[in-house]
TIGUKE-55970 format. One line per field, with one value per atom (N, C-alpha, C): residue in three letters; atom name; x, z negated, y negated; residue number from 1; chain. Coordinates in steps of 0.001 Angstrom, whole numbers, padded with zeros to 6 digits. Each point is the difference from the previous one (the first is absolute). Layout:
BEGIN
code = c(ALA	...)
site = c(CA	...)
xx = c(X	...)
zz = c(Z	...)
yy = c(Y	...)
pos = c(NUM	...)
unit = c(A	...)
END
This chain:
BEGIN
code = c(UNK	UNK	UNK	UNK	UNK	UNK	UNK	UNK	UNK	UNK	UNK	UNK	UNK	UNK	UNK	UNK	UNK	UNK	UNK	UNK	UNK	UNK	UNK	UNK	UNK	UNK	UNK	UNK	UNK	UNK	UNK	UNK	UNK	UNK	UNK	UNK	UNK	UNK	UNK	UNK	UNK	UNK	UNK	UNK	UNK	UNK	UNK	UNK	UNK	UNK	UNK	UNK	UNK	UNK	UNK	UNK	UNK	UNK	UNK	UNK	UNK	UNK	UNK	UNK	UNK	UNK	UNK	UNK	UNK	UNK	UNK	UNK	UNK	UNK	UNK	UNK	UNK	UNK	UNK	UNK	UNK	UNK	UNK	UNK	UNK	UNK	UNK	UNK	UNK	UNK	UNK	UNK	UNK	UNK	UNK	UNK	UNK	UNK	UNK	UNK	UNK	UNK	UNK	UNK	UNK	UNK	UNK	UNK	UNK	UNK	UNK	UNK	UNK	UNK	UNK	UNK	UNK	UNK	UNK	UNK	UNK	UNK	UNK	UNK	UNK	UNK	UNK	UNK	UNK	UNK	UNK	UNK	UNK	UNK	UNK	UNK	UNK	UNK	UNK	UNK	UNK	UNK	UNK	UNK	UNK	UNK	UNK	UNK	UNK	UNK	UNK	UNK	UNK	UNK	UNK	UNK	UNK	UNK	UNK	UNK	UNK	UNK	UNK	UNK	UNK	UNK	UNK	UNK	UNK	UNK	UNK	UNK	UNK	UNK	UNK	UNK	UNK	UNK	UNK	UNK	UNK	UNK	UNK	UNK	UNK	UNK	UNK	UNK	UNK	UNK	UNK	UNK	UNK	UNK	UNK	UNK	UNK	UNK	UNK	UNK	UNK	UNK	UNK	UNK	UNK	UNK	UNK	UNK	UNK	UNK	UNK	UNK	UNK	UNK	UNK	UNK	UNK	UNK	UNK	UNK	UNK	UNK	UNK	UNK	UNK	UNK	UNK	UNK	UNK	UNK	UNK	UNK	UNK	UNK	UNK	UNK	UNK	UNK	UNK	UNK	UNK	UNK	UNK	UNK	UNK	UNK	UNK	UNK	UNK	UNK	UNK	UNK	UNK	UNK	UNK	UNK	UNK	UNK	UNK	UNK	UNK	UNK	UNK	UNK	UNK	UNK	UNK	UNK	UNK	UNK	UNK	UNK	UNK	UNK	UNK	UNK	UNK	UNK	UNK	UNK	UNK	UNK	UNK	UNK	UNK	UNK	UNK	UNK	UNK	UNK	UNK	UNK	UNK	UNK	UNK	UNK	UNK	UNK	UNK	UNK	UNK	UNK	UNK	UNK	UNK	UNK	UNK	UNK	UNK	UNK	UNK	UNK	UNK	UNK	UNK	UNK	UNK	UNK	UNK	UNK	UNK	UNK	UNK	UNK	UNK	UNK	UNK	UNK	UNK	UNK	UNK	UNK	UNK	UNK	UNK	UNK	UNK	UNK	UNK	UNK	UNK	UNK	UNK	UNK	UNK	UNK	UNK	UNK	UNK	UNK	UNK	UNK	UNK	UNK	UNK	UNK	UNK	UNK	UNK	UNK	UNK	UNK	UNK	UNK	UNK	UNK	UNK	UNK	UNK	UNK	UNK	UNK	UNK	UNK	UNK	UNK	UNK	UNK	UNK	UNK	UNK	UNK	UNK	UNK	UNK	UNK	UNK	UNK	UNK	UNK	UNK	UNK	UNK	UNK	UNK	UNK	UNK	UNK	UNK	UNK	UNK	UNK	UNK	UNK	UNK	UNK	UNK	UNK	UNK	UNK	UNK	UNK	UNK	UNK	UNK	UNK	UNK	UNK	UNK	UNK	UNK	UNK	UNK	UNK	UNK	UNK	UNK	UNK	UNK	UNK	UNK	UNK	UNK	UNK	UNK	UNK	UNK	UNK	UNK	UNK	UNK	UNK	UNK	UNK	UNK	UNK	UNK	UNK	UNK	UNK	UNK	UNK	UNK	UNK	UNK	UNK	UNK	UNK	UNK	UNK	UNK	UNK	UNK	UNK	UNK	UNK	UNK	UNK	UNK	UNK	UNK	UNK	UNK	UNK	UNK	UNK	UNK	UNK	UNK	UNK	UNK	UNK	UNK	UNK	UNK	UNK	UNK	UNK	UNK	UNK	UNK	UNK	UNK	UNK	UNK	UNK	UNK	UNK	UNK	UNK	UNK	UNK	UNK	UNK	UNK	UNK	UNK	UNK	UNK	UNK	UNK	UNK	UNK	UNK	UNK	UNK	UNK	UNK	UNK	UNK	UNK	UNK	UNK	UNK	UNK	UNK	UNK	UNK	UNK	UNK	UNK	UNK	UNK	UNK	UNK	UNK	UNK	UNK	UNK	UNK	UNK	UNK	UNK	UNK	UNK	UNK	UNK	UNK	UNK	UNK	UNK	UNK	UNK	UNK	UNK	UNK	UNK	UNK	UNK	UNK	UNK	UNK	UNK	UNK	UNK	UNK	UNK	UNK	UNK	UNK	UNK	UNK	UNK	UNK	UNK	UNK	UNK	UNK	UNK	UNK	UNK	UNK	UNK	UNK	UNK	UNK	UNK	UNK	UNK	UNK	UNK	UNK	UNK	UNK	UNK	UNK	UNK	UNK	UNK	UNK	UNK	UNK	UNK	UNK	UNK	UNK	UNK	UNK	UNK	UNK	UNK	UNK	UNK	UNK	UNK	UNK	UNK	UNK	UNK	UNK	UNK	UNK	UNK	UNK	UNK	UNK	UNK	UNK	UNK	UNK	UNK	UNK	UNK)
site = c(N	CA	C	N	CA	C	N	CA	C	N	CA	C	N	CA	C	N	CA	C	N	CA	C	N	CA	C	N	CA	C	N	CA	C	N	CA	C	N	CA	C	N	CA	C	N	CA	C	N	CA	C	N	CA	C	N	CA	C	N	CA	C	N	CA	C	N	CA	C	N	CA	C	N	CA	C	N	CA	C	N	CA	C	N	CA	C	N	CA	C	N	CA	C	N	CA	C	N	CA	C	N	CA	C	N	CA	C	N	CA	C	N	CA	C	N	CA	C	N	CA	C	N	CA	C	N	CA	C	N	CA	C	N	CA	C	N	CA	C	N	CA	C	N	CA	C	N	CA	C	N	CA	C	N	CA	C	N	CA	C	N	CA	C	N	CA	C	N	CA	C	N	CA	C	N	CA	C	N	CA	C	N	CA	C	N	CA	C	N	CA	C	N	CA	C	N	CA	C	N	CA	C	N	CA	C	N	CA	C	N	CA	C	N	CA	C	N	CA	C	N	CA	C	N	CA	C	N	CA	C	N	CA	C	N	CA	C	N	CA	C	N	CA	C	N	CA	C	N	CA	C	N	CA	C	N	CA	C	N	CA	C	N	CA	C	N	CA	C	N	CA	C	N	CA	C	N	CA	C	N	CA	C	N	CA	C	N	CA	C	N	CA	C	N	CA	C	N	CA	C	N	CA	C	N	CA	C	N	CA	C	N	CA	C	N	CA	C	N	CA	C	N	CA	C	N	CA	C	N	CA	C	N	CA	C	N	CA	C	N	CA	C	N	CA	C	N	CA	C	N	CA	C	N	CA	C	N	CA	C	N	CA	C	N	CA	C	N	CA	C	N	CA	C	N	CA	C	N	CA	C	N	CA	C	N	CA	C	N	CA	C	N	CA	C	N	CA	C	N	CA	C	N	CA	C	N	CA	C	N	CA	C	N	CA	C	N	CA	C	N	CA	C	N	CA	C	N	CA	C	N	CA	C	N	CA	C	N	CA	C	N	CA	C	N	CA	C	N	CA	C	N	CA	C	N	CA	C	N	CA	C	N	CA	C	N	CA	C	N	CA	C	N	CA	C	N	CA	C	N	CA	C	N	CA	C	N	CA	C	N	CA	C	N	CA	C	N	CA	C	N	CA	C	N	CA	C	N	CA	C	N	CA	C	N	CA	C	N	CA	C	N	CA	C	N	CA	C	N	CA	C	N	CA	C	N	CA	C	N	CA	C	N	CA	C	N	CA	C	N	CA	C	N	CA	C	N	CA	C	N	CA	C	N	CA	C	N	CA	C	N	CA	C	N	CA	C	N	CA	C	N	CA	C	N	CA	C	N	CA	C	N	CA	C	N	CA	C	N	CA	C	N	CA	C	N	CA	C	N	CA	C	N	CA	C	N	CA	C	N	CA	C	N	CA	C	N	CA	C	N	CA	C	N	CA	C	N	CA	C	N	CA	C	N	CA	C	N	CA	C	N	CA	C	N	CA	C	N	CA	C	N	CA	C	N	CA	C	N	CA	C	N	CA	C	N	CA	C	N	CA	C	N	CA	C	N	CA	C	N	CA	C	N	CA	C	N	CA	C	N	CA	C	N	CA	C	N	CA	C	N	CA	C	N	CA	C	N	CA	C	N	CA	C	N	CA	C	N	CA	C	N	CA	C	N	CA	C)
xx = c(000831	-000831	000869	-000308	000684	-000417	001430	-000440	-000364	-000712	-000787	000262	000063	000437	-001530	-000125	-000804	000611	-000884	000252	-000904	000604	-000713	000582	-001559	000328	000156	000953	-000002	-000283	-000371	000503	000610	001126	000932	-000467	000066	-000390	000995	-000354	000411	001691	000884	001490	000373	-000883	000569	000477	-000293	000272	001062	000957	001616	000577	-000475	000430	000909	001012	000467	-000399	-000002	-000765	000874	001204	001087	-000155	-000111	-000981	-001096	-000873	-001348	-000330	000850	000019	000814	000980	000371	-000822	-000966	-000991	-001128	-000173	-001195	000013	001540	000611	000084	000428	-000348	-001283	-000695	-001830	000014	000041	-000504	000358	001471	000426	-000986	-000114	-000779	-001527	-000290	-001417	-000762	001166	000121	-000807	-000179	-000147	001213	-000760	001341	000408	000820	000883	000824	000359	000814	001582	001306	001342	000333	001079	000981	001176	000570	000718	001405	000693	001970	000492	001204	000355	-000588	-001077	-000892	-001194	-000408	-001877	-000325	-001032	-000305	-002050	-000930	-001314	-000047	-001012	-000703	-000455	000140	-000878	000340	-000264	000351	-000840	000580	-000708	-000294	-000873	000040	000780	-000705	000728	000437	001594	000102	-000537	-000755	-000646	001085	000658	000504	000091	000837	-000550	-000327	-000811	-000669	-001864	000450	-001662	-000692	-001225	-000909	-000703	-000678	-000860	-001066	-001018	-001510	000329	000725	-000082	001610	000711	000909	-000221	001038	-000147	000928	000213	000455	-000536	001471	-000244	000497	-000827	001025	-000788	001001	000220	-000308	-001320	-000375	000391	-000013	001156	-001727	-001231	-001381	-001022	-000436	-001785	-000522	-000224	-000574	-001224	-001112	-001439	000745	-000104	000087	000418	-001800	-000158	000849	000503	001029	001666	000565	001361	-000525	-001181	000362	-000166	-000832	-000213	001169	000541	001530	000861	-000023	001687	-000654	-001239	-000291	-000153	000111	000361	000928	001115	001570	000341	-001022	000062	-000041	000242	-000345	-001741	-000980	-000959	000211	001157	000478	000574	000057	000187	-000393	-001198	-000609	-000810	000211	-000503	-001844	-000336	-001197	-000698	000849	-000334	000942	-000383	000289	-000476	001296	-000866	001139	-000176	000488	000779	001058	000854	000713	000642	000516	001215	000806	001425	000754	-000184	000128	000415	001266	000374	-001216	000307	-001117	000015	001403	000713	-000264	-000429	-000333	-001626	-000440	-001473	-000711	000708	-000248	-000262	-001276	-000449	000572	-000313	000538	-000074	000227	-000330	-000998	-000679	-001080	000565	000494	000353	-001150	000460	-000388	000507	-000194	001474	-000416	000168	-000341	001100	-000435	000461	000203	000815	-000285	000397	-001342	000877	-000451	001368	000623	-001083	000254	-000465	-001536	-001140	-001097	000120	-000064	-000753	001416	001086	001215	-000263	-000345	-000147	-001151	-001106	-001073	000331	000598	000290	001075	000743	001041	-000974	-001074	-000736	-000340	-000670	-000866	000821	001619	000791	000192	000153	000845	-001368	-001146	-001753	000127	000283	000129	000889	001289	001108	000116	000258	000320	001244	000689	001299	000271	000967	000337	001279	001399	001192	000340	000777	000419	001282	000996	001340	-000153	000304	-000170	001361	000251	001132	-000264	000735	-000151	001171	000007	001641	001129	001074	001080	-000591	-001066	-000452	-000973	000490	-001546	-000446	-001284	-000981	-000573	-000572	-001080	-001149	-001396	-000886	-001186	-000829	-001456	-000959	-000232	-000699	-001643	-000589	-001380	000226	000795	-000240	-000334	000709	-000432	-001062	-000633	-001267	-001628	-000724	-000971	-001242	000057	-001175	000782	-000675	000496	-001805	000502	-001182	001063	-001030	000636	-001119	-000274	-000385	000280	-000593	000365	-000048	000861	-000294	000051	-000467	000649	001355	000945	000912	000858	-000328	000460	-000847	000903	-000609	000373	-001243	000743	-000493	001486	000113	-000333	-000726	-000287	000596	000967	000051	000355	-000405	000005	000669	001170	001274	-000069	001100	-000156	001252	000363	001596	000230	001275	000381	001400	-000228	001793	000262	-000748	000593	000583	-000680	000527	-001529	000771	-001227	000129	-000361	-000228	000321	000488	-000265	-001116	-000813	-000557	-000175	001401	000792	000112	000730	000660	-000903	-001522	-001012	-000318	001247	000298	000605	000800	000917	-000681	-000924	-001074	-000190	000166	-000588	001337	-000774	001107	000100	-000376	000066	-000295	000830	-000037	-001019	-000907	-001081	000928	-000178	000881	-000794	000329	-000484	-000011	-001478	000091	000138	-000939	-000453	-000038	000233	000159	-000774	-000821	-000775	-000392	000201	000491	-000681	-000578	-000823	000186	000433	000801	-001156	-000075	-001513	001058	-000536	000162	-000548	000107	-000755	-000755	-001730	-000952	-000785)
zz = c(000000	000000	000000	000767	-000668	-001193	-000078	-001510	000161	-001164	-000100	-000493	000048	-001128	-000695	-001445	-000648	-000336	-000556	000175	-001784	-001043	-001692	-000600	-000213	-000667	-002006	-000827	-000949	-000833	-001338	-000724	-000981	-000966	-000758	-001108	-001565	-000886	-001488	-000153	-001972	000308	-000631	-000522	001774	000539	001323	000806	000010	000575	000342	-000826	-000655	000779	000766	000985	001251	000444	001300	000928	001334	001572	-000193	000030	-000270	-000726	-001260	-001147	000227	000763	000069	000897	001192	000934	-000538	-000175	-001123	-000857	-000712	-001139	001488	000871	000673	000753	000404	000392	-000761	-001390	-000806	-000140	-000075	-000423	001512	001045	000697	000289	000070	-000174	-001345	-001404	-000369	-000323	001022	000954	000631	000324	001115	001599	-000236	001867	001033	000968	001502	000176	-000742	000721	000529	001641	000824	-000285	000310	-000496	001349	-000095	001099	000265	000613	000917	-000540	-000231	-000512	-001099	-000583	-001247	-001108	000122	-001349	000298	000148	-000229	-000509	000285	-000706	000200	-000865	000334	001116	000485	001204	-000641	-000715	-000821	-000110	000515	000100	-000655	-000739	-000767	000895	-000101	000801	-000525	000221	-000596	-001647	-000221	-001155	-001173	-001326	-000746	-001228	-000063	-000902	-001602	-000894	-000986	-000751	-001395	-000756	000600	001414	000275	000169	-000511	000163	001344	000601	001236	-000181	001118	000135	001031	001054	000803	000887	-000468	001035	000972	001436	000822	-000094	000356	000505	000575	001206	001102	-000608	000351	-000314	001635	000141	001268	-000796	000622	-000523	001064	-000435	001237	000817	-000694	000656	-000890	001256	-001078	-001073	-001103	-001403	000163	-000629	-000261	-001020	000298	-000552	-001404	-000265	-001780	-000635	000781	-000685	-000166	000854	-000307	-000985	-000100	-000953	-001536	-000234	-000895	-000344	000680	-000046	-000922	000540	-000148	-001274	000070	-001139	-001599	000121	-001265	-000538	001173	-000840	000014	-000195	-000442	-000980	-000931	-000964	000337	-001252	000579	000838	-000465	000234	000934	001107	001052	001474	000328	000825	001486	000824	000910	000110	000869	000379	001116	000897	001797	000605	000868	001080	001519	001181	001326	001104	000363	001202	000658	000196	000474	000932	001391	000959	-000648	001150	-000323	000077	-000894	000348	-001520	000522	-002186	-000649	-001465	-000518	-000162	000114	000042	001279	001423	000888	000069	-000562	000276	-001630	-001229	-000590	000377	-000076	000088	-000818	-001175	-000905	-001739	-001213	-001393	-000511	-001131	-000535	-001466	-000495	-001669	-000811	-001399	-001165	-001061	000207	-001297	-001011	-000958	-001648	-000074	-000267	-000653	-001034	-000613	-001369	000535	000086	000605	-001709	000461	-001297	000367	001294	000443	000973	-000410	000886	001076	-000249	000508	001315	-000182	000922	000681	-000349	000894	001023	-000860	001006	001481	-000312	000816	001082	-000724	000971	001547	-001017	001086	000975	-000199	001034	000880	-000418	001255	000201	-000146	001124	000330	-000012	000655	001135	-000522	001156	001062	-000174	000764	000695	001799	000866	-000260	-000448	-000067	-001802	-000596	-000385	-000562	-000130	-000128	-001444	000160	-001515	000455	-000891	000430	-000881	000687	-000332	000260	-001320	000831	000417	001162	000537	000040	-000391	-000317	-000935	000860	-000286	000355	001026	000739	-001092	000433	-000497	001193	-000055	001166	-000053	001293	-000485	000614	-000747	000757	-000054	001161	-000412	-000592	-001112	-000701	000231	001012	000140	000884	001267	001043	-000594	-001159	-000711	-000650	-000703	-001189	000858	000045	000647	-000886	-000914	-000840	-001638	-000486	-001617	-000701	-001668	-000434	-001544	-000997	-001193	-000787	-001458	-000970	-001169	-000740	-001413	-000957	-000884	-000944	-001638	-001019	-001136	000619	-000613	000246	001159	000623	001413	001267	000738	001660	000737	000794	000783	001526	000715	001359	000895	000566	001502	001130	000737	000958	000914	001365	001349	000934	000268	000698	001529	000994	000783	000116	000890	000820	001052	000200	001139	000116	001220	000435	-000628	-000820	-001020	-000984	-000317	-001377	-001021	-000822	-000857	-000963	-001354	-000609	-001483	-001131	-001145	-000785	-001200	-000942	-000278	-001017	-000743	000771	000799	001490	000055	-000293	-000046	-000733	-001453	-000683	000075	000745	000588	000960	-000058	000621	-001389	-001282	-000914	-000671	-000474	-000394	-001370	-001092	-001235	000240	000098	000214	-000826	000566	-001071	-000562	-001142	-000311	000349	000460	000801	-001074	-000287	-001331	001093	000485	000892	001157	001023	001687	000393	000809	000433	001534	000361	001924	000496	001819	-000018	001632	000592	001797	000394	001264	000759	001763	000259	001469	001139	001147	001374	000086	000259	000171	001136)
yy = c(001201	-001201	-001257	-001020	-001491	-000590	-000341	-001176	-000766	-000609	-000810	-001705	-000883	-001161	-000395	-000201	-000895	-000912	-001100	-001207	-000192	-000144	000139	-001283	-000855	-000775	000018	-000459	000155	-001184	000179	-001035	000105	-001263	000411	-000922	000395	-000593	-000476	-000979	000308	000048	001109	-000078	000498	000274	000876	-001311	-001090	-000860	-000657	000772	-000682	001660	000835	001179	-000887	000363	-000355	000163	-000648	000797	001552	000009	001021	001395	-000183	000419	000408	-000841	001009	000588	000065	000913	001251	000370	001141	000425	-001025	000537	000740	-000691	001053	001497	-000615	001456	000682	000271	000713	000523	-000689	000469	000525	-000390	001268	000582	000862	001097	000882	-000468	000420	000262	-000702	000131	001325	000239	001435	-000639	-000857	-000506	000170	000144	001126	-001729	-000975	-000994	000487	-000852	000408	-000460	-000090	-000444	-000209	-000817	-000519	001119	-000584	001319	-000532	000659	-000008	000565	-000335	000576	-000289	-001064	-000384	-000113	001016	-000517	-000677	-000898	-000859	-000003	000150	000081	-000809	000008	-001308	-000865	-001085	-000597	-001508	-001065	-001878	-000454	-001421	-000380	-001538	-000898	-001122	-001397	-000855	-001433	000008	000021	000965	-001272	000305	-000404	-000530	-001371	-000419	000731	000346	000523	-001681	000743	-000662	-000810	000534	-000385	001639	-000210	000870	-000232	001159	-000075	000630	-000362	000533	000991	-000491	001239	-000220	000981	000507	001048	000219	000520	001414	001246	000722	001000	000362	001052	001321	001309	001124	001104	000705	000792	001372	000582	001601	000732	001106	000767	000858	-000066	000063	-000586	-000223	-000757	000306	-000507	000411	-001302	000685	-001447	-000820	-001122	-001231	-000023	000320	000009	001194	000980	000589	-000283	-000805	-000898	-000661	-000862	-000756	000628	001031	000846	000931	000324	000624	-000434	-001470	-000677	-000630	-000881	-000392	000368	001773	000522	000038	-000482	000044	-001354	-001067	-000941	-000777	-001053	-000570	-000976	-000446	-000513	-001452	-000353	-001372	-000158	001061	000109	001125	-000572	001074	-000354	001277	-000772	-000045	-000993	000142	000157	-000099	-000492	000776	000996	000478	-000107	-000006	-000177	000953	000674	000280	-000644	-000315	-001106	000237	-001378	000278	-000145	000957	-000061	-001274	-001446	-000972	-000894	-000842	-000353	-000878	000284	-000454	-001462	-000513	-001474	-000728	000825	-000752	-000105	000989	-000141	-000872	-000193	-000778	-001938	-000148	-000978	-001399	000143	-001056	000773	-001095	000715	-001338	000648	-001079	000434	-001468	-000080	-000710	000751	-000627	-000483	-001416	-000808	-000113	000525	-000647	-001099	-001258	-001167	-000496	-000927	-000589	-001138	-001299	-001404	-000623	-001078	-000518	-002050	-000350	-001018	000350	000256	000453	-001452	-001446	-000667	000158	-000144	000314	001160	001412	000783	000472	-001055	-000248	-000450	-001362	-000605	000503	000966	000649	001366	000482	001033	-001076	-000806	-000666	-000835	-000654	-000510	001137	001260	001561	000406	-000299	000236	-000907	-001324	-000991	-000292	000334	-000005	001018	-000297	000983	000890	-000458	000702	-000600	001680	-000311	000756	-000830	000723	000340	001225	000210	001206	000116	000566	001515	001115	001133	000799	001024	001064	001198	000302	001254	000647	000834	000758	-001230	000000	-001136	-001452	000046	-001788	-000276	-001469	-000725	-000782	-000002	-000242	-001070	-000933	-000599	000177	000547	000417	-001122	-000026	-000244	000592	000107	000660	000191	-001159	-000289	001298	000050	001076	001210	000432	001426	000126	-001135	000172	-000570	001191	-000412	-000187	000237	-000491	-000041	-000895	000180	-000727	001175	-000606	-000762	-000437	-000128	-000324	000698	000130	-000111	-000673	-000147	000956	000798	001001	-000405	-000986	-000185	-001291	-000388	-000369	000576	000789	000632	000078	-000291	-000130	001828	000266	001112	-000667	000550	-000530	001487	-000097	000935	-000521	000290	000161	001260	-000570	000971	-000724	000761	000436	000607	-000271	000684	-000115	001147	000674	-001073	-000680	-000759	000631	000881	000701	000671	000901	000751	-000899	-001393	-000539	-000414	-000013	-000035	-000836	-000447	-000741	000500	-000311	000863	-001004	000425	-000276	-001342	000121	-001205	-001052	000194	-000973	-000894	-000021	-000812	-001405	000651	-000868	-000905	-000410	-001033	-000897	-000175	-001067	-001013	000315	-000650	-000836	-001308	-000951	000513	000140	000795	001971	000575	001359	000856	000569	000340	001344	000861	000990	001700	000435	001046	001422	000305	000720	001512	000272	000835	000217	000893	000105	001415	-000185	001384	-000152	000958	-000048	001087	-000762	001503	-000435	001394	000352	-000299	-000652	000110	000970	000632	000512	-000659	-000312	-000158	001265	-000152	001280	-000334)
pos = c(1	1	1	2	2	2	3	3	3	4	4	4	5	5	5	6	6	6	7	7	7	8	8	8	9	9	9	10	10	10	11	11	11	12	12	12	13	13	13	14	14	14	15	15	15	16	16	16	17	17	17	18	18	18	19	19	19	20	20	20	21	21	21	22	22	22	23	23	23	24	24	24	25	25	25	26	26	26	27	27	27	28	28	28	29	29	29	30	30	30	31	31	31	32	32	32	33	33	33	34	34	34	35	35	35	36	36	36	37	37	37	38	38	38	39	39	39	40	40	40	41	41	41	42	42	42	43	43	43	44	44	44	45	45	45	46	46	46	47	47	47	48	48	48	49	49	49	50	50	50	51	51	51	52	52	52	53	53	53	54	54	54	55	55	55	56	56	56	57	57	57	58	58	58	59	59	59	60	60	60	61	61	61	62	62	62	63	63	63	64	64	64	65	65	65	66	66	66	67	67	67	68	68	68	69	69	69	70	70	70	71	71	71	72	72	72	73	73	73	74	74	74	75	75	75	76	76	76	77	77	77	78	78	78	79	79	79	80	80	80	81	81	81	82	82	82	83	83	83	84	84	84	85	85	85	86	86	86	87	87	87	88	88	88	89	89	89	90	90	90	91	91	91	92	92	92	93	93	93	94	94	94	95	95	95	96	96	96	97	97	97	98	98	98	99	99	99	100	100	100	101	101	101	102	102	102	103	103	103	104	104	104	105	105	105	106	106	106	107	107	107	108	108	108	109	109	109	110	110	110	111	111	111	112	112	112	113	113	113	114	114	114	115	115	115	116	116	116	117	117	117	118	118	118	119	119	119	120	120	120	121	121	121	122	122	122	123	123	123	124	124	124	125	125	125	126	126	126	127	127	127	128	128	128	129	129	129	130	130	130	131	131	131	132	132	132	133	133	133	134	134	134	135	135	135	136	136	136	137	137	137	138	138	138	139	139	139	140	140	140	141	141	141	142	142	142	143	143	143	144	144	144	145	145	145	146	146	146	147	147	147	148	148	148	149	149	149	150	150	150	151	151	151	152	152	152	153	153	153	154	154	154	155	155	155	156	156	156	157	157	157	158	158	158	159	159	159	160	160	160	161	161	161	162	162	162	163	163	163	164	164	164	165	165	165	166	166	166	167	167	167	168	168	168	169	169	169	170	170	170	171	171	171	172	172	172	173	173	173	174	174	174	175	175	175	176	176	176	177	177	177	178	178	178	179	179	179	180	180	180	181	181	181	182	182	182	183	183	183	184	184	184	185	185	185	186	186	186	187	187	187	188	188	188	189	189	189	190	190	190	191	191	191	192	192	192	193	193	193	194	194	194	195	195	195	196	196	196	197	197	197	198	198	198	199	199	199	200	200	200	201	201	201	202	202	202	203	203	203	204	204	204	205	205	205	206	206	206	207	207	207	208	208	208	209	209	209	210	210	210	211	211	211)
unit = c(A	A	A	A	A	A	A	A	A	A	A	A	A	A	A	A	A	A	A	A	A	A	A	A	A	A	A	A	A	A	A	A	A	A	A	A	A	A	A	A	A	A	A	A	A	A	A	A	A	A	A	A	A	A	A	A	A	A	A	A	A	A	A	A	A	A	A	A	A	A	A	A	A	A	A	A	A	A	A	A	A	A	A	A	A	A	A	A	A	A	A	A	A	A	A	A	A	A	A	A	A	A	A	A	A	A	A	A	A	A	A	A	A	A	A	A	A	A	A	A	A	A	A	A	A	A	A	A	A	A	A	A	A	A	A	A	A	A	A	A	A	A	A	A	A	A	A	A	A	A	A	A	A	A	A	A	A	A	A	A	A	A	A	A	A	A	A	A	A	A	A	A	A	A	A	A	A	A	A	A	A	A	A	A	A	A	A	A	A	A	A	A	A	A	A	A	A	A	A	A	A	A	A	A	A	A	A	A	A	A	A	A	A	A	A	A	A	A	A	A	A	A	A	A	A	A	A	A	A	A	A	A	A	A	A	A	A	A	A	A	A	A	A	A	A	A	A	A	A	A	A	A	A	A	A	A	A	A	A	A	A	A	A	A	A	A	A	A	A	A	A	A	A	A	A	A	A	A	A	A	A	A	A	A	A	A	A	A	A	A	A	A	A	A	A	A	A	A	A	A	A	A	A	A	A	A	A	A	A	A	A	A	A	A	A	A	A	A	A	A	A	A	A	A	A	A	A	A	A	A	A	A	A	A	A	A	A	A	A	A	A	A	A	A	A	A	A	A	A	A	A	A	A	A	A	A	A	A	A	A	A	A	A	A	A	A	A	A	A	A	A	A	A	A	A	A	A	A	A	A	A	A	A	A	A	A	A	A	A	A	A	A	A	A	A	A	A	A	A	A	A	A	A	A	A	A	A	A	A	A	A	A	A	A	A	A	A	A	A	A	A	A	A	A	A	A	A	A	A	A	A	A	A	A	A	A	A	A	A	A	A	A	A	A	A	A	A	A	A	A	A	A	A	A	A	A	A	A	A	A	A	A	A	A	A	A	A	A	A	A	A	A	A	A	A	A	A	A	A	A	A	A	A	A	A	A	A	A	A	A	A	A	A	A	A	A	A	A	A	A	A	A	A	A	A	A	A	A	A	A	A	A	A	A	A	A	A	A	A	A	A	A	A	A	A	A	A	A	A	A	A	A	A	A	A	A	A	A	A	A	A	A	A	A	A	A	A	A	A	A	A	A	A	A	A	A	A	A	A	A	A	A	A	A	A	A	A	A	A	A	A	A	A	A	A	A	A	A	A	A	A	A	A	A	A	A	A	A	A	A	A	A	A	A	A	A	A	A	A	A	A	A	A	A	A	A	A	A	A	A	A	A	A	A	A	A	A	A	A	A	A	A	A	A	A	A	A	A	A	A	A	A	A)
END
């Protein structure tokens, strides 16, 4: 028979969040070897499962939904990969979403990410005023690193909607993200729009795909 690729979305919770992209691909390969699912391996002196993880997930942020691919060496129903693998899981990390997937990366067919900022602003009437000039302004620059560079990006081109809410003495920020060139945006990075830095209690991130 040919193999197969799925395409399982997960989510990661609580202490798991502080896991490496690195780290938790080793932690899954593990669980499904002890799964007993037919995963397929690469060809040379090291096998290695079939298994990619997508846009790798900063530690210390939690997510709603991450992406990964794994290669079955034949078709199994759905609800049984995820029932499989999910027993050799912790609860704080499991999948929920499965799809049949083209042989295609999950980094090119990823769309954008949609965050959630927990805040603590120190100046409200200052950071009011800071959303609504980056609401109002076509462009707007802010310097980012990527590897060794620092950049300067437009930040409006990446953020296509934002909300903001009041919680108690804390604001939470929504925004929705999209992929330009395979670049993307982080969280935080958001923060550097503001003339008093709000302090960033919390970060929660969730992959959207092109469907």
């Amino acid at each position: 028979m040919d193999k197969i690729v799925y395409r399982l979305a997960f989510y990661k919770k609580r202490l798991l969040k502080y896991i490496s992209s690195i780290d938790m691909l080793n932690f899954m390969n593990r669980a499904v070897r002890r799964s007993g699912l037919p995963v397929a391996y690469s060809q040379g002196y090291n096998p290695r499962p079939l298994i990619s993880l997508g846009l790798p997930c900063p530690v210390g942020i939690e997510s709603k939904k991450e992406w990964l691919d794994i290669t079955l060496k034949y078709y199994i129903e759905k609800e049984e990969v995820l029932n499989k693998w999910n027993k050799e899981l912790p609860e704080d990390l499991q999948f929920f979403e499965v799809l049949e997937s083209p042989k295609s990366s999950l980094i090119k067919d990823t769309y954008g990410i949609n965050y959630e900022l927990e805040v603590f602003v120190a100046n409200e009437s200052s950071f009011l005023e800071d959303i609504e000039r980056f609401k109002n302004n076509d462009k707007v620059y802010i310097l980012v690193r990527r590897g060794e560079k620092i950049k300067e990006i437009d930040l409006k081109r990446y953020i296509y909607d934002i909300k903001i809410e009041k919680r108690d003495n804390r604001y939470n920020i929504e925004l929705k993200t999209k992929k330009i060139e395979d670049s993307i945006i982080r969280g935080e990075e958001f923060l550097e729009i503001f003339s008093y830095k709000p302090l960033l209690i919390n970060q929660v991130r969730e992959v959207i795909l092109n469907v």
